[in-house]
N, C-alpha and C positions, 0 to 999 in steps of 0.2 A: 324471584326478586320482586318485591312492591314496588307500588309506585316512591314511594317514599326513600328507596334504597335506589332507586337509578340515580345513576351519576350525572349532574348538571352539564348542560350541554352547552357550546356555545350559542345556538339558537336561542335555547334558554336563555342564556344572558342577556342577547339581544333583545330578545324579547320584555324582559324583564325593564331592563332599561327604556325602552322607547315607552313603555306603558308608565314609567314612573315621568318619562319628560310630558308624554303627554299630560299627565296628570298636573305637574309643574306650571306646567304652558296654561293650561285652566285657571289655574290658581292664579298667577299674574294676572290673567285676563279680568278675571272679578276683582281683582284687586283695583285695579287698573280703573276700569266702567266703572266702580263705586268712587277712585279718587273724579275722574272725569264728570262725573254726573251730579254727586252730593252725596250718595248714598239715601239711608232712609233717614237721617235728618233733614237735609236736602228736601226728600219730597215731602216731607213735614213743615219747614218752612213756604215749599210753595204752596199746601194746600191751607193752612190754617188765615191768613188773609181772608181773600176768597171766603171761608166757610164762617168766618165773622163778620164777613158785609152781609153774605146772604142769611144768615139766622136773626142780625139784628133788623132787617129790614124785613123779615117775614114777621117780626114780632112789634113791629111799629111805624114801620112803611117810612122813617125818615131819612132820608138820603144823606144829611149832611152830620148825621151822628154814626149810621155804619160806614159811610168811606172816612172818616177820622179815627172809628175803632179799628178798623183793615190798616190806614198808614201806621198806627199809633202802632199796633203789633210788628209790623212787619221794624217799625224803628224798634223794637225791644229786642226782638231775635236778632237784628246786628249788634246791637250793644252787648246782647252776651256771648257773643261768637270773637266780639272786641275785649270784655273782658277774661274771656277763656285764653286767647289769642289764638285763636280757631282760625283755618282759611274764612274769608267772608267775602268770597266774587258772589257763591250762591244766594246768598242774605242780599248782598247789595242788590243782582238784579231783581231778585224780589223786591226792594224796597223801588226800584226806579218803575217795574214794571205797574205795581200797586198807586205811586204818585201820577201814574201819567191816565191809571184809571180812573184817579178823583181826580184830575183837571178836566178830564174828559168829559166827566159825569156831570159836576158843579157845571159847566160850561155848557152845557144842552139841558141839564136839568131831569135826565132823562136816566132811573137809576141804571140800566141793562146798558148804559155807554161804559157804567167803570169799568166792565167786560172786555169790552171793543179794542182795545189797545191789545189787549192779549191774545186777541181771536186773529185780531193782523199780524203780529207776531208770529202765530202759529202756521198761519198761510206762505206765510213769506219764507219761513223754516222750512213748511213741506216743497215750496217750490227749491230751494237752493240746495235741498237736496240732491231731488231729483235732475236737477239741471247738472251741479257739479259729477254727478254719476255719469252725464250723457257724454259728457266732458271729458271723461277719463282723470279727472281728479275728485274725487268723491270728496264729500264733506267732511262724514264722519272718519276718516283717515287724518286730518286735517290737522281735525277736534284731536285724535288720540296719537297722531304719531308724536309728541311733543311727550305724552302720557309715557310712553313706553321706550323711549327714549331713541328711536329712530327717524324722527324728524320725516322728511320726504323719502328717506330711502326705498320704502316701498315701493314708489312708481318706480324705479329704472332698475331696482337690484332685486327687488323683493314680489313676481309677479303674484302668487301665490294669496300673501298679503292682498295685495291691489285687488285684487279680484272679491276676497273677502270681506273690506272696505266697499267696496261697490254695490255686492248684495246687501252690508249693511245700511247702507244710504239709501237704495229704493226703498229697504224694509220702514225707514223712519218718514221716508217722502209719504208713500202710500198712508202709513199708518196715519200721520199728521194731517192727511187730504182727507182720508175716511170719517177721521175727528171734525173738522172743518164742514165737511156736506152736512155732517147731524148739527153743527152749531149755529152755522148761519142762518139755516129759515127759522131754526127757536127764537134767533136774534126778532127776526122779523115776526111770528106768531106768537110764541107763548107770551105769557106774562112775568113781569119780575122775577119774581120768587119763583115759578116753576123752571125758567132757564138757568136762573142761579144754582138752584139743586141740580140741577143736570152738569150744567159747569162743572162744579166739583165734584161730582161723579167719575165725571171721563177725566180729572185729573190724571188721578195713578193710573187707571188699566192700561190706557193706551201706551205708557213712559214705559211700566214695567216688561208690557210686552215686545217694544221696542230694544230696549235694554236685552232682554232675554235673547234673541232673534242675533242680535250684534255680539253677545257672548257662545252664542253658537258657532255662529261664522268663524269666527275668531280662534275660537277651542282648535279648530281643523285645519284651518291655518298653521300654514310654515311658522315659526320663533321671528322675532320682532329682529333685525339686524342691530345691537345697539350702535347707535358711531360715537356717541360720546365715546364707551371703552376705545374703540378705533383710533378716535382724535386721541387720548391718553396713553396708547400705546405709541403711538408716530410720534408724539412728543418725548417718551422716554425715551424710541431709540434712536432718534435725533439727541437729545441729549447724552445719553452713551460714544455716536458715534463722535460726537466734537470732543467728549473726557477722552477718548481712545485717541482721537488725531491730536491733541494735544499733548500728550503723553509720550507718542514721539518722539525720538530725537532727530533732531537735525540733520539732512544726510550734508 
């Protein structure tokens, strides 16, 4: 008898199944991380600002014509995300994180401030990370259980979860501090234009590799508890049971 002619086994099946949930469970997950994150439009919208301040000001050193070319873009990708009727949180905080660069910048005079806004940003993210983690409420649980339609459930039903969340949150803390140690002394050393090339360099790698790290975790992780379904199923059979107790007759 070949292999081909053995008779499927329940093992078999089991098996067969847990490899297809698994596989499922993946697929969510990136699903998931890409609605949460922006995907690669998303990091498209955050790096093209940014690499319009720094190319026009390496080519003409005026400050108050590239942070106007950076807001001006940053207001054109919301308006076509407005008129697509696209989600547009990731557009908007690009455009508020890009204005508070050129107030920044205008207001000291100083082109490497329109940066600064974003570098404290980023600080303050790798710390809340890391804090929330220590906490036993992780951040990025937080960020994604709304995503996946399990809300909190994770902490008290879902340890598995929790624990995966948790890894992923250091992963972002870390990654976000590591980003942070290269950028502040350029702050302080380099010049314009070579910190701003750098800037947009370490845009993507560090997000992608973070992302990746958080889709790992996650893959191995237990299935997400949903409680919407939960809540819609307590309402149906709550509903039932009042059509049944009304149906009744009277004793």
């Amino acid at each position: 008898m070949t292999s081909l002619d053995k008779p499927t086994t329940d093992q078999d099946a089991r098996d067969s199944h847990g490899a297809q949930q698994e596989q499922a469970s993946k697929e969510v997950t990136e699903a998931a991380l890409f609605e949460a994150f922006g995907g690669l439009r998303g990091m498209i919208e955050t790096v093209v600002p940014g690499l319009l301040f720094v190319t026009i000001f390496t080519i003409n050193k005026n400050l108050q014509v590239s942070a106007i070319a950076a807001l001006a873009v940053s207001l054109v990708l919301v308006a076509v995300r407005l008129i697509r009727r696209d989600t547009v949180k990731h557009a908007f905080s690009g455009v508020f994180g890009v204005a508070f660069g050129v107030v920044f910048a205008m207001m000291t005079g100083n082109a490497k401030d329109f940066y600064l806004p974003g570098m404290l940003y980023t600080l303050g993210l790798a710390l809340a990370y890391i804090i929330t983690a220590l906490a036993g409420v992780p951040l990025i649980g937080l960020i994604l259980g709304p995503v996946f339609k399990e809300n909190l459930s994770w902490r008290t039903r879902n340890p598995g979860r929790k624990k995966a969340y948790t890894k992923a949150s250091w992963a972002w803390g870390l990654i976000l501090l590591a980003k942070c140690a290269i950028l502040f002394p350029l702050y302080w050393w380099a010049d314009t234009t070579q910190f701003g090339w750098v800037l947009v360099a370490l845009k993507i790698p560090p997000f992608l590799l973070a992302v990746y790290l958080t889709w790992v975790f996650l893959a191995k992780a237990p299935p997400p508890i949903d409680v919407f379904a939960e809540m819609e199923a307590e309402e149906a059979a709550e509903k039932a049971r009042k059509e049944t107790a009304a149906g009744q007759p009277e004793a």
